[in-house]
C-alpha positions in Angstrom: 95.7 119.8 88.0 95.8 117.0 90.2 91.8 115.7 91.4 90.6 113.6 93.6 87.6 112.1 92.4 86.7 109.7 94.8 83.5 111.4 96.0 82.6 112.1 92.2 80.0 109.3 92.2 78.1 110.4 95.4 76.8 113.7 94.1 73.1 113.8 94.9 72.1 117.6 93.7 73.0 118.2 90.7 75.8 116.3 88.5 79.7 116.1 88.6 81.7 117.7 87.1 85.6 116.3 86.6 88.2 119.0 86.0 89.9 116.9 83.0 86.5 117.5 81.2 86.8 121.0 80.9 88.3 122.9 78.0 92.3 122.7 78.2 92.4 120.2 81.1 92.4 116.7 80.0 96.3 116.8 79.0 96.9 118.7 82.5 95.3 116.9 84.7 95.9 113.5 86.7 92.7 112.2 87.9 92.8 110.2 91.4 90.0 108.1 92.0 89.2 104.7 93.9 86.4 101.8 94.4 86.4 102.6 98.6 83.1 105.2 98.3 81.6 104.4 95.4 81.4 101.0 95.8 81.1 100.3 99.8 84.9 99.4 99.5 85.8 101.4 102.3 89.5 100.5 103.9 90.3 98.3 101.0 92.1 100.9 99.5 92.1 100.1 95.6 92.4 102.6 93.8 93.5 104.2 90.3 95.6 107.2 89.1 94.9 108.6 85.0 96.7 110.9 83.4 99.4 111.3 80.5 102.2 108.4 80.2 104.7 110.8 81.1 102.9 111.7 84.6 102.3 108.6 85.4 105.5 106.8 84.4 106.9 109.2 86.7 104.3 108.9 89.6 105.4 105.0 89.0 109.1 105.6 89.7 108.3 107.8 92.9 105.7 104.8 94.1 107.7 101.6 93.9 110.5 102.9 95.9 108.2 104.5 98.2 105.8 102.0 99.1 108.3 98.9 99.3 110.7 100.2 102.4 109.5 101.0 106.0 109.1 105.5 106.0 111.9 107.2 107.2 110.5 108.7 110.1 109.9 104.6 111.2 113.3 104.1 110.4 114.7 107.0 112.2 112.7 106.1 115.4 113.8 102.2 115.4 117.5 104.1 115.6 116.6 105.9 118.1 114.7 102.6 120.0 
């Protein structure tokens, strides 16, 4: 289960509930959450992944190659340029 808590602390009626605190969920779940909402951090974009070491060793791997080259689709349309 992958969530996306980031609206978790603006819940006005009633409380939140995070999927990794139900019964069974906390080993399969990666929790996505951030600073943006909750804290009037909006475009600042910090934010924080948690989940086993496994998951996130591999969400690691995936993200530094991703986030350190221009996307393909820019690269395909610079060729094209």
């Amino acid at each position: 289960m992958i969530s996306d808590e980031v609206y978790g602390k603006l819940t006005y009626d009633g409380g939140h509930t995070c999927f990794s605190s139900l019964h069974g969920m906390r080993e399969r779940s990666i929790i996505l959450n951030g600073f943006s909402k909750s804290h009037a951090m909006t475009g600042l974009r910090w934010g924080m992944r948690v989940g086993s070491y496994a998951l996130i060793a591999a969400m690691t791997k995936i993200h530094q190659y991703a986030m350190l080259c221009a996307p393909v689709t820019a690269q395909m349309g610079g060729i094209e340029r």
